[in-house]
MDAnalysis code that builds the backbone (N, CA, C; Angstrom):
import MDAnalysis as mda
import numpy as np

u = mda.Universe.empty(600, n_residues=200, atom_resindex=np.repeat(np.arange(200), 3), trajectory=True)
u.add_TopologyAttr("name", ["N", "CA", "C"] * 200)
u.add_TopologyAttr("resid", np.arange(1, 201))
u.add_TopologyAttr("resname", ["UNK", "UNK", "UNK", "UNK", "UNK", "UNK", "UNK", "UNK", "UNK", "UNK", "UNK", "UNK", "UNK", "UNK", "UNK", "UNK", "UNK", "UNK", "UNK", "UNK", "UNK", "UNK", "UNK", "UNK", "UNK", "UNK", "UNK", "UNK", "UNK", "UNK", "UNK", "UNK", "UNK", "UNK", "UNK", "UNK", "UNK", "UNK", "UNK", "UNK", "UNK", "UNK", "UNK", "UNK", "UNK", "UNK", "UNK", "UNK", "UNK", "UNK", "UNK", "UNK", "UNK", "UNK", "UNK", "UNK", "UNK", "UNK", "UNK", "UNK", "UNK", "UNK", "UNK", "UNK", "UNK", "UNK", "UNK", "UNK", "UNK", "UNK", "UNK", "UNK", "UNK", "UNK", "UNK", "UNK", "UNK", "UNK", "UNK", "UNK", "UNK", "UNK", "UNK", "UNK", "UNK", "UNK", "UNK", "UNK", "UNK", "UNK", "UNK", "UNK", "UNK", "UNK", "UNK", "UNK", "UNK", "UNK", "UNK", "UNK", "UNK", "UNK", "UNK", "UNK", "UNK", "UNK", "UNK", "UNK", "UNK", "UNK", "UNK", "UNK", "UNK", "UNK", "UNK", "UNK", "UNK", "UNK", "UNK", "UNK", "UNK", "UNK", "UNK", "UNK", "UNK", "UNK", "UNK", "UNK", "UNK", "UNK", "UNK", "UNK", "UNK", "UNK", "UNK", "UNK", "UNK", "UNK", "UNK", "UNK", "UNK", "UNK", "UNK", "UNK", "UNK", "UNK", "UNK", "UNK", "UNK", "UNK", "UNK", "UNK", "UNK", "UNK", "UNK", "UNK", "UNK", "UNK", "UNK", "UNK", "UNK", "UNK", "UNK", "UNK", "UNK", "UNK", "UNK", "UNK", "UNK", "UNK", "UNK", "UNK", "UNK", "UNK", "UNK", "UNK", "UNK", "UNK", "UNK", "UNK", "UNK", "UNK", "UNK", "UNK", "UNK", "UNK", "UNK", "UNK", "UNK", "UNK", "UNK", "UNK", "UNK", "UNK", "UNK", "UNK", "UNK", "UNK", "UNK", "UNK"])
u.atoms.positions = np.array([
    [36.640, -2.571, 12.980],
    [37.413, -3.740, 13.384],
    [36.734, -4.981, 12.806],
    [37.292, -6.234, 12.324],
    [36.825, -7.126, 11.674],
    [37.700, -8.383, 12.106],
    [36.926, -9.556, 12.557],
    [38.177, -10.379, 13.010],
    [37.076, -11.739, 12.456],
    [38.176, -12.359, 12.094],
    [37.828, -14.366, 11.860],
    [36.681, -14.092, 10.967],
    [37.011, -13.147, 9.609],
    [35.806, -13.305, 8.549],
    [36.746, -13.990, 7.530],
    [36.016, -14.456, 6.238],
    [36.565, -14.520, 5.008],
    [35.426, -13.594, 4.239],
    [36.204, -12.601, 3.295],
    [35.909, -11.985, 2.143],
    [36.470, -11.657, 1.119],
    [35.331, -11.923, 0.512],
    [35.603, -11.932, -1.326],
    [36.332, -10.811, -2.198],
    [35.913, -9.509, -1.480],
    [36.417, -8.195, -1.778],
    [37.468, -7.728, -0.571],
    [37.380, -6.365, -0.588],
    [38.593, -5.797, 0.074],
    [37.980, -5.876, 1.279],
    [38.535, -5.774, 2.280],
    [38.452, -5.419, 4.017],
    [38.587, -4.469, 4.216],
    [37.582, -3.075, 3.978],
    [38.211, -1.832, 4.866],
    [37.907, -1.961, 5.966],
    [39.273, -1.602, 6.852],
    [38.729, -1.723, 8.359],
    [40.156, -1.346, 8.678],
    [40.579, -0.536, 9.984],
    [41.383, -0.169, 10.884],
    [42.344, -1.159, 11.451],
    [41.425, -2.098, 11.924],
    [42.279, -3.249, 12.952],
    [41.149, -4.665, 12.660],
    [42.485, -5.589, 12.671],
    [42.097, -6.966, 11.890],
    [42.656, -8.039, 12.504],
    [42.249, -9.330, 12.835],
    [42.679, -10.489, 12.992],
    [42.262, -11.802, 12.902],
    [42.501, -12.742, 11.667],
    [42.150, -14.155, 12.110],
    [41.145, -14.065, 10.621],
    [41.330, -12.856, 9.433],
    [40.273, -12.561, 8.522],
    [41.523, -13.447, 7.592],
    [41.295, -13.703, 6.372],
    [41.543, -14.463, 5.191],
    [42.670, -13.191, 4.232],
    [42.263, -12.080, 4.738],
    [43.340, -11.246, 4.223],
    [43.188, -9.543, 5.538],
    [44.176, -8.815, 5.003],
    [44.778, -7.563, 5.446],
    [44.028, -6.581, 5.495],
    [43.366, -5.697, 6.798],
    [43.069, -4.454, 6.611],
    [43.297, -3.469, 5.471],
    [42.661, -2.729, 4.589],
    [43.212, -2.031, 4.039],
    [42.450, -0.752, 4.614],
    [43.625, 0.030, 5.528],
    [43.418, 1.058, 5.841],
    [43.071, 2.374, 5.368],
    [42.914, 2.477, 4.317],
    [43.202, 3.333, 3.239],
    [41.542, 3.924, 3.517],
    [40.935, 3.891, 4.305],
    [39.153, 4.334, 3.948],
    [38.850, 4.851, 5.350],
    [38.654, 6.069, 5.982],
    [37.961, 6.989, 7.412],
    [36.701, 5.584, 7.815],
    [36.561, 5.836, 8.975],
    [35.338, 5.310, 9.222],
    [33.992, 6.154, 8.569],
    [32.985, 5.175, 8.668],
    [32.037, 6.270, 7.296],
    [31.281, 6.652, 8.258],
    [31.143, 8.226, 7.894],
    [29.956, 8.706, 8.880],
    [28.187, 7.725, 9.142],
    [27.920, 7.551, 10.170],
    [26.827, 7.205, 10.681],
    [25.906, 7.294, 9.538],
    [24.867, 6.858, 9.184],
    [23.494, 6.921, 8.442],
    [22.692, 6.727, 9.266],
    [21.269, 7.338, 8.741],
    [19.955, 6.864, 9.241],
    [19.520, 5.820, 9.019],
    [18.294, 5.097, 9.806],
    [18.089, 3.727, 9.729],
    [17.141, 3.983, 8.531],
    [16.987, 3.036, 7.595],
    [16.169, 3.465, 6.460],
    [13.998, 3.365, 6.854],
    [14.621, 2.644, 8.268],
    [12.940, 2.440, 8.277],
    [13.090, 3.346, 10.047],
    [12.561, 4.521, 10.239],
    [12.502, 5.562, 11.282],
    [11.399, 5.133, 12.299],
    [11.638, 5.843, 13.532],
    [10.779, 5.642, 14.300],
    [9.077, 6.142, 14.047],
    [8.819, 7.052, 13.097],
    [7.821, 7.626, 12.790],
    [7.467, 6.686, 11.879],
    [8.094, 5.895, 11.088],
    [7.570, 4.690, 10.171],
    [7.083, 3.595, 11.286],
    [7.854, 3.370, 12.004],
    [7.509, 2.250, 13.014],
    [5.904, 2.420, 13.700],
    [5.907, 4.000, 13.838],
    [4.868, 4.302, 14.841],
    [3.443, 4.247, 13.812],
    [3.742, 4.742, 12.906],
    [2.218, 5.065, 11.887],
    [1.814, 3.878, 11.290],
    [3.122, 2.203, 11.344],
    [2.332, 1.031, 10.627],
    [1.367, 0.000, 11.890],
    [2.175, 0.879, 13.192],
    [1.539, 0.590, 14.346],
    [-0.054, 1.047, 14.455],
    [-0.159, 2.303, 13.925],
    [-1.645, 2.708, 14.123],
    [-1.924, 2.137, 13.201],
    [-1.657, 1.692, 11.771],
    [-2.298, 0.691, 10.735],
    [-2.970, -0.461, 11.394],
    [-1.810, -0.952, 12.218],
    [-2.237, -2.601, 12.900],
    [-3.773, -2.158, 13.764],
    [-3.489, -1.180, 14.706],
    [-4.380, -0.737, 15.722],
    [-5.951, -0.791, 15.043],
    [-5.747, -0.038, 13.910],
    [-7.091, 0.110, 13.536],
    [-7.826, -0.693, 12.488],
    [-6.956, -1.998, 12.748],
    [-7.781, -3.588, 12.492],
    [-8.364, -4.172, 13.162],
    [-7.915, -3.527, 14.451],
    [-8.966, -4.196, 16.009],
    [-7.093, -4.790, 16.296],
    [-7.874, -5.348, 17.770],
    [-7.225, -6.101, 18.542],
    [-7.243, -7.571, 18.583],
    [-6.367, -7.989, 19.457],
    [-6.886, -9.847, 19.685],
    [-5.743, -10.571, 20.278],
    [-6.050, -11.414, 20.984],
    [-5.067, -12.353, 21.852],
    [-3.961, -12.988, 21.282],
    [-2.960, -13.639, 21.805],
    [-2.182, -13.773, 21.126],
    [-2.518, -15.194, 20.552],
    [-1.711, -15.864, 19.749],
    [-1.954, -17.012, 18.390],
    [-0.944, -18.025, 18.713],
    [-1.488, -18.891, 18.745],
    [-0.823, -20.586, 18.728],
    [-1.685, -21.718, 17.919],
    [-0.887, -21.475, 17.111],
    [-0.820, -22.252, 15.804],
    [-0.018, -23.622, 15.749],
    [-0.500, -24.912, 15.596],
    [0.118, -26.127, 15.303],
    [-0.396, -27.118, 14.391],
    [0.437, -27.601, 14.089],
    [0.181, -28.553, 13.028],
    [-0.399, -28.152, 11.637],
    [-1.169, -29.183, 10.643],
    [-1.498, -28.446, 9.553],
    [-2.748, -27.348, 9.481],
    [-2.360, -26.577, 10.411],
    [-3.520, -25.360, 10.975],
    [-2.752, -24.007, 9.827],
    [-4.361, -23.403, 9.383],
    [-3.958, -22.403, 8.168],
    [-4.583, -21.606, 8.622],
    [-4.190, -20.052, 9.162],
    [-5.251, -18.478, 9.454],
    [-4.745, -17.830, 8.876],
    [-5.771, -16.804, 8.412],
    [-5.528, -15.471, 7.851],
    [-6.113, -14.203, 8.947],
    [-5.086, -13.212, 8.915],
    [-5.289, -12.511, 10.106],
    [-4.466, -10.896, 9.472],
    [-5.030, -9.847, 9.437],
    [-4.335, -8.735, 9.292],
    [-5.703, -7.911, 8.508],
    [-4.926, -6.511, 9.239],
    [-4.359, -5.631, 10.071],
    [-4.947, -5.920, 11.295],
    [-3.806, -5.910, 12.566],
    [-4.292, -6.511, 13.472],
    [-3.279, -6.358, 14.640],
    [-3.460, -5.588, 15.649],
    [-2.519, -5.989, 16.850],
    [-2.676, -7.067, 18.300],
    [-1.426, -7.956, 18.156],
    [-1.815, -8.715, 19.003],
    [-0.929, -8.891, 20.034],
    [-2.310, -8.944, 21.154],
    [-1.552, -8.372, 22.341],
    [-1.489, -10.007, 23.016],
    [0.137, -10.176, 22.815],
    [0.541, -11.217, 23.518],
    [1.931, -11.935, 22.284],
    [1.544, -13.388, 22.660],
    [2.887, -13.512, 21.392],
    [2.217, -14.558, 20.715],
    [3.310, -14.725, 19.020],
    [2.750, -15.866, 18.079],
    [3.660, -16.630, 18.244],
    [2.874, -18.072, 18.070],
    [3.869, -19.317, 18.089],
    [3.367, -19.780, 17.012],
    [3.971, -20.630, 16.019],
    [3.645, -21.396, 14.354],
    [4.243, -22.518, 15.062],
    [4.207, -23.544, 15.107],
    [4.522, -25.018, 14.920],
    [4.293, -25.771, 14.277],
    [5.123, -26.782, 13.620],
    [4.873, -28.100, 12.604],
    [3.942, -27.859, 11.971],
    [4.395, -27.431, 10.745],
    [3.615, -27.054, 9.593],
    [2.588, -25.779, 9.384],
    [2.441, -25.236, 10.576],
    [1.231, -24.112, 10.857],
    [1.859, -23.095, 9.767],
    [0.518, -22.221, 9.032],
    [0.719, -21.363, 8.308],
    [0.104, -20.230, 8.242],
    [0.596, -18.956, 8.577],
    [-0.510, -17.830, 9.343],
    [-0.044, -16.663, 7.816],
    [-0.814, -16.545, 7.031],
    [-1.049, -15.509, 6.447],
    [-1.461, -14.252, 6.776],
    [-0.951, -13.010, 6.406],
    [-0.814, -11.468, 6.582],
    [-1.704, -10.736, 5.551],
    [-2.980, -10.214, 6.099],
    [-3.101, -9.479, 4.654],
    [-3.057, -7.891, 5.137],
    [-1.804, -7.624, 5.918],
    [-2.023, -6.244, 6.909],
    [-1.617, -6.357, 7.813],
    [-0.590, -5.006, 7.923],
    [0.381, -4.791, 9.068],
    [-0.002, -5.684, 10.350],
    [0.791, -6.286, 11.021],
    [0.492, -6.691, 12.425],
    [1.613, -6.264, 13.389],
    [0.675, -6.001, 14.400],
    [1.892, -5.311, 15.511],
    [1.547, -6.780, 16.938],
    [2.534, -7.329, 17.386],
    [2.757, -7.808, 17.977],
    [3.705, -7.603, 19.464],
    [2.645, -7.650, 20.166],
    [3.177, -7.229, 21.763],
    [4.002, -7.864, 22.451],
    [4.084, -9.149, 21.905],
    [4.710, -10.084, 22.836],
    [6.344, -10.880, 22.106],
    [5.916, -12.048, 21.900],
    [7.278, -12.281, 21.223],
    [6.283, -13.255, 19.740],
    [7.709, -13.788, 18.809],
    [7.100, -14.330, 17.427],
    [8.109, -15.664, 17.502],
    [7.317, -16.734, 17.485],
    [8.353, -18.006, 17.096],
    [7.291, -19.009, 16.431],
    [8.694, -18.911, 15.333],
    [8.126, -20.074, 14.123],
    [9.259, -21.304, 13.908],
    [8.637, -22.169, 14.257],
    [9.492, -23.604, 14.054],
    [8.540, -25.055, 13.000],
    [10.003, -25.914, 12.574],
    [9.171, -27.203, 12.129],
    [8.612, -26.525, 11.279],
    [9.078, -26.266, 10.056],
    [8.359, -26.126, 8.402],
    [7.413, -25.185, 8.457],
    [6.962, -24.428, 9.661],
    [5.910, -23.248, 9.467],
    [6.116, -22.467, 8.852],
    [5.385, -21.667, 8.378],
    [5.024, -20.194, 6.937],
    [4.530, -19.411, 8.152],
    [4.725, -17.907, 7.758],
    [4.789, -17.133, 7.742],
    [4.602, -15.842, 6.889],
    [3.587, -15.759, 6.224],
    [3.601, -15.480, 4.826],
    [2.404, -14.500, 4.454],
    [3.257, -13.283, 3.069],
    [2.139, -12.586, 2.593],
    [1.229, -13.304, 2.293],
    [-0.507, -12.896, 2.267],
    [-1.090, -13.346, 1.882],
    [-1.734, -13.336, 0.056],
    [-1.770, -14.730, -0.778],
    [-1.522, -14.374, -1.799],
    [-2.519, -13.178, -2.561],
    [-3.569, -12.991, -1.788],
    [-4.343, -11.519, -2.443],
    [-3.393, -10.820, -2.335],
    [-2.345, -10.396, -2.036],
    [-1.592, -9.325, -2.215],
    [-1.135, -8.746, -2.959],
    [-0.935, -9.977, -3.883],
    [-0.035, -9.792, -4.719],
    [1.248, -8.864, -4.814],
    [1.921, -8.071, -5.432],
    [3.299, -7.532, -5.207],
    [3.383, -6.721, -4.012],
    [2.858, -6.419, -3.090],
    [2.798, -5.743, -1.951],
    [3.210, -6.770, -1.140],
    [4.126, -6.100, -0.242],
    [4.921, -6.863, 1.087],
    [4.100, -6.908, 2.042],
    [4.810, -7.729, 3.106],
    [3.384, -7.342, 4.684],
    [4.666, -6.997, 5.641],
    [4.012, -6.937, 6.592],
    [4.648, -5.733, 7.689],
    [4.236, -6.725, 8.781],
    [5.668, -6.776, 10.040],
    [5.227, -7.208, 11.149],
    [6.180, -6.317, 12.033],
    [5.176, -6.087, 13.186],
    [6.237, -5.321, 14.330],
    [6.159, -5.974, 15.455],
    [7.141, -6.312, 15.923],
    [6.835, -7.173, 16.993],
    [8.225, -6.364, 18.445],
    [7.368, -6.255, 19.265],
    [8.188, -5.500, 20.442],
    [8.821, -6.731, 21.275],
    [9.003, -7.606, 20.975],
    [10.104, -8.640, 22.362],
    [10.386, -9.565, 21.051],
    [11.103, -10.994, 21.034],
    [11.769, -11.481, 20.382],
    [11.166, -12.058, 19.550],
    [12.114, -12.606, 18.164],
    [11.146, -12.809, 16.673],
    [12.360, -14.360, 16.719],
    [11.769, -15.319, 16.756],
    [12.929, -16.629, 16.723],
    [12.047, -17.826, 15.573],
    [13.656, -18.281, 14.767],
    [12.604, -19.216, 13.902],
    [13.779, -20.345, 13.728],
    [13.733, -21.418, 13.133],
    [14.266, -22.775, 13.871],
    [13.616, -23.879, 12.773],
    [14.433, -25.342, 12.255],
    [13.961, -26.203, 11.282],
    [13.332, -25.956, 10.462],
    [13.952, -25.018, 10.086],
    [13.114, -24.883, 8.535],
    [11.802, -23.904, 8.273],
    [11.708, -23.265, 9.337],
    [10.661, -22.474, 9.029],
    [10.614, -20.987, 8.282],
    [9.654, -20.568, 8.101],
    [10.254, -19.456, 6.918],
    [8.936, -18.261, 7.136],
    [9.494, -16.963, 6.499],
    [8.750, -16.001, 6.456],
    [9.257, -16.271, 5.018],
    [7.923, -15.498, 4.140],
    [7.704, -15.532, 2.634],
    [6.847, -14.266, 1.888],
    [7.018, -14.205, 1.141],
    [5.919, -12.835, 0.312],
    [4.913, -13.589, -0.197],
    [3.973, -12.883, -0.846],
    [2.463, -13.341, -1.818],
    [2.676, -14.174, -3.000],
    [4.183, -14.744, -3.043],
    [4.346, -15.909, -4.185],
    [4.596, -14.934, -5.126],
    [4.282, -13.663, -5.514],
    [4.576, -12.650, -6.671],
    [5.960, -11.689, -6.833],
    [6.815, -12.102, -7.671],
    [7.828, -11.440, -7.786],
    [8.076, -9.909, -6.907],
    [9.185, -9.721, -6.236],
    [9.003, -8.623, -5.469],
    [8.171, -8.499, -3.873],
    [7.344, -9.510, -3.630],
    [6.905, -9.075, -2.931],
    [7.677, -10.352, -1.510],
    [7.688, -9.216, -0.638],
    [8.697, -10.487, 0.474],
    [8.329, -9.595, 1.915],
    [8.273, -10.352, 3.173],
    [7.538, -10.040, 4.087],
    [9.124, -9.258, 5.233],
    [8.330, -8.143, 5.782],
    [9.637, -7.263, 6.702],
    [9.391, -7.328, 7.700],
    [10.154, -8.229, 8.581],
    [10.180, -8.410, 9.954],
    [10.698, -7.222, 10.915],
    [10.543, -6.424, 11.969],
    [10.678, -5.450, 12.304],
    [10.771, -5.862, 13.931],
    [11.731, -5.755, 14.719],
    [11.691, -5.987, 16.243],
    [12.448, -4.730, 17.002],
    [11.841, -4.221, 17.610],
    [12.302, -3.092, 18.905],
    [12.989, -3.379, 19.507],
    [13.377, -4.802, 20.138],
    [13.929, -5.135, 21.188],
    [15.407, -4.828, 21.201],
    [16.080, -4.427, 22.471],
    [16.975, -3.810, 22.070],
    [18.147, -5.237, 22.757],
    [17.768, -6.447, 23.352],
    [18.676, -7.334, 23.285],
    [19.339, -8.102, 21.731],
    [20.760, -8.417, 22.206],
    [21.719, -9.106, 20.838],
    [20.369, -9.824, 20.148],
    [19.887, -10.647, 20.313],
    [18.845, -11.837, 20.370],
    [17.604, -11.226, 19.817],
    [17.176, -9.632, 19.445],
    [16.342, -9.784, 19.224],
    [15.455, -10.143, 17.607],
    [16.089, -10.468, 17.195],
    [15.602, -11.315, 16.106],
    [17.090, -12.088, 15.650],
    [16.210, -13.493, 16.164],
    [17.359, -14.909, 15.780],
    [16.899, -15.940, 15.185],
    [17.579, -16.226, 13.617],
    [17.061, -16.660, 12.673],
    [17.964, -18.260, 12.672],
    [17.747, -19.507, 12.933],
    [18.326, -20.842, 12.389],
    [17.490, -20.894, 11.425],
    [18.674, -21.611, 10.086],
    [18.367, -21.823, 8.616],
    [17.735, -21.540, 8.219],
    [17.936, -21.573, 6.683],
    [16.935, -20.284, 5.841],
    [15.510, -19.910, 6.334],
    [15.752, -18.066, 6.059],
    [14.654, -17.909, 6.692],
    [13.226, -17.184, 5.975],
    [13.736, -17.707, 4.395],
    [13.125, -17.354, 3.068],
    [12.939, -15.766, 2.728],
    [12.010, -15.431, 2.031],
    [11.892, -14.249, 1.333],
    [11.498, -12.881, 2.526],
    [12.536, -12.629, 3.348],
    [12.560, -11.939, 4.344],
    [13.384, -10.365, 4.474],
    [12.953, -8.963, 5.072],
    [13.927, -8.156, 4.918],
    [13.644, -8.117, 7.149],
    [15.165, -8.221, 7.500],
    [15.009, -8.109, 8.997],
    [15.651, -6.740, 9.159],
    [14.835, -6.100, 10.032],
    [15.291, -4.562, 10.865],
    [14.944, -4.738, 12.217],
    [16.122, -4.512, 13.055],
    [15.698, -4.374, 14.654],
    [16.942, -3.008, 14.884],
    [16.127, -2.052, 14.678],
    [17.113, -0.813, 15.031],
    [17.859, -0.256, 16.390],
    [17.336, -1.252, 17.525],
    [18.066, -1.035, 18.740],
    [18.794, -2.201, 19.107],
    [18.326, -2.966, 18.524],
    [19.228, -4.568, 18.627],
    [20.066, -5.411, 17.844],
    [19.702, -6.710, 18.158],
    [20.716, -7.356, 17.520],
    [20.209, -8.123, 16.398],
    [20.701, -8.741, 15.571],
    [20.018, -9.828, 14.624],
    [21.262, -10.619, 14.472],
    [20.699, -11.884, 14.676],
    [21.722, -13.403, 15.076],
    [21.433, -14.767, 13.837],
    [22.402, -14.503, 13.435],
    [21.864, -15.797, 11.879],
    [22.877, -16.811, 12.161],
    [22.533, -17.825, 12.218],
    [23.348, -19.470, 11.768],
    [22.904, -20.585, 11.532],
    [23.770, -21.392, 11.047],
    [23.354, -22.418, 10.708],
    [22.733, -22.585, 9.244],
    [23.888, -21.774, 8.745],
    [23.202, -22.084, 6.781],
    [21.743, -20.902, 6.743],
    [21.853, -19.857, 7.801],
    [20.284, -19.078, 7.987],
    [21.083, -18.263, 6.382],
    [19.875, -17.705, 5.913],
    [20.494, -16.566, 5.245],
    [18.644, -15.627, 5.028],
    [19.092, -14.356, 4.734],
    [18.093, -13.352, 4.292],
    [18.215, -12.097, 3.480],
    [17.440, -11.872, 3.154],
    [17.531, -10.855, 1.357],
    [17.912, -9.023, 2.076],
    [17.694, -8.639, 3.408],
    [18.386, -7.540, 3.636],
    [18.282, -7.456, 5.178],
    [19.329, -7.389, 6.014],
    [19.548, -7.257, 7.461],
    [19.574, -5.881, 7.701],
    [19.153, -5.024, 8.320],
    [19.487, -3.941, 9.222],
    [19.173, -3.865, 10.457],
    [20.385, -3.548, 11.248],
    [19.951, -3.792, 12.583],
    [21.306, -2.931, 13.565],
    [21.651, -2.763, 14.946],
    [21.920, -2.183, 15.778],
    [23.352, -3.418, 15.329],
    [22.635, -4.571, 15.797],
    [24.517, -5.162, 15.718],
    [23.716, -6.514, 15.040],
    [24.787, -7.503, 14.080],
    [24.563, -7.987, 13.548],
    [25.671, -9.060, 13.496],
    [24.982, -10.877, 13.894],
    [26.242, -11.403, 14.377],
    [25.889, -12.570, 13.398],
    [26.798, -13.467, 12.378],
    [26.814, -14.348, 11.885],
    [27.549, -15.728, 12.037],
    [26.770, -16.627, 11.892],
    [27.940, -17.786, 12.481],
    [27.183, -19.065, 11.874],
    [28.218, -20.044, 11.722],
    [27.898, -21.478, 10.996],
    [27.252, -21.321, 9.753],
    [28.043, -20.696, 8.910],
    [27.711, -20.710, 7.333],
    [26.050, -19.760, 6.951],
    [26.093, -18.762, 7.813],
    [24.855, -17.920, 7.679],
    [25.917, -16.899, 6.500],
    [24.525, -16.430, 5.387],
    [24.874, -16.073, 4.113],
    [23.527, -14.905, 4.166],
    [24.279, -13.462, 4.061],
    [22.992, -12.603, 3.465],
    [23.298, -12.222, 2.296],
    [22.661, -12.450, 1.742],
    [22.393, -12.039, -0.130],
    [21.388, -10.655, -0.351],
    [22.421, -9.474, -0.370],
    [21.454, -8.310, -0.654],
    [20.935, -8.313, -1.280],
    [19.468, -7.955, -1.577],
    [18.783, -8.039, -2.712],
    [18.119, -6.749, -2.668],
    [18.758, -5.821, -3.731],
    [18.322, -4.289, -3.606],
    [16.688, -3.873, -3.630],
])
């Protein structure tokens, strides 16, 4: 079912209303797939984080710069106005993740083409401009990962840079001009000019 979209290509879908053009019925619903990132992936980048040590959770403001990974942290991250927390290694996060006001979020540039990994079990929220990013090196872009199984659990206002979001029991919520390079998630809701640009 598909209602109050505009698209560029065809609409397969059953039942339609308020879209820019016509169901074309002509296509079964497609059998189910697996999520491309499994619970056994989830669990083994978790023991990655684990066996960086532990540590409290992080509040970050202003022009404040850390580097932190592999690492689980038990509690939640906050980035504010300008704060910039570099990854050099999975982090598992217990609590919730919010980045606002121009904060980074970002591979760290030793990485070079290698992505970083965050798992975070309660909500991932980001707001004015703030951004998750890769190591500056072609290819490499940071994968946000949330368990939570509310609509909300990862909710992105405006761009939310070089990002791939997966919350396999939940929701992922983009607006406001948000856009990101690959969404997978349980349900997936767009609104006020939010744009995902697959990027294979």
């Amino acid at each position: 079912s598909v209602t109050g979209s505009t698209v560029a290509g065809t609409i397969y879908c059953q039942t339609g209303s308020g879209n820019n053009k016509s169901c074309n019925t002509s296509q079964s619903d497609p059998v189910p797939q697996n999520f491309p990132v499994s619970d056994q992936n989830i669990a083994d980048w978790k023991d990655l984080a684990v066996a960086g040590g532990t540590s409290s959770g992080l509040n970050l403001s202003g022009s404040t710069e850390q580097t932190i990974g592999p690492k689980k942290i038990n509690g939640n991250i906050t980035l504010s106005n300008n704060a910039i927390l570099n990854t050099t290694g999975v982090l598992w996060v217990t609590g919730d993740v919010s980045i606002s006001n121009s904060s980074q979020f970002r591979v760290d540039a030793s990485m070079g083409v290698n992505g970083g990994i965050i798992i975070v079990d309660g909500t991932v929220t980001t707001s004015n401009s703030a951004v998750f990013s890769g190591s500056g090196t072609t290819g490499s872009y940071m994968m946000v990962i949330s368990t939570n199984t509310g609509n909300s659990a990862i909710q992105i206002s405006n761009s939310a840079g070089s990002v791939i979001l997966i919350a396999p029991y939940g929701g992922v919520m983009l607006s406001n001009t948000a856009s990101a390079n690959q969404i997978t998630a349980n349900r997936i809701t767009l609104s006020n000019a939010a744009t995902v640009t697959y990027n294979s």
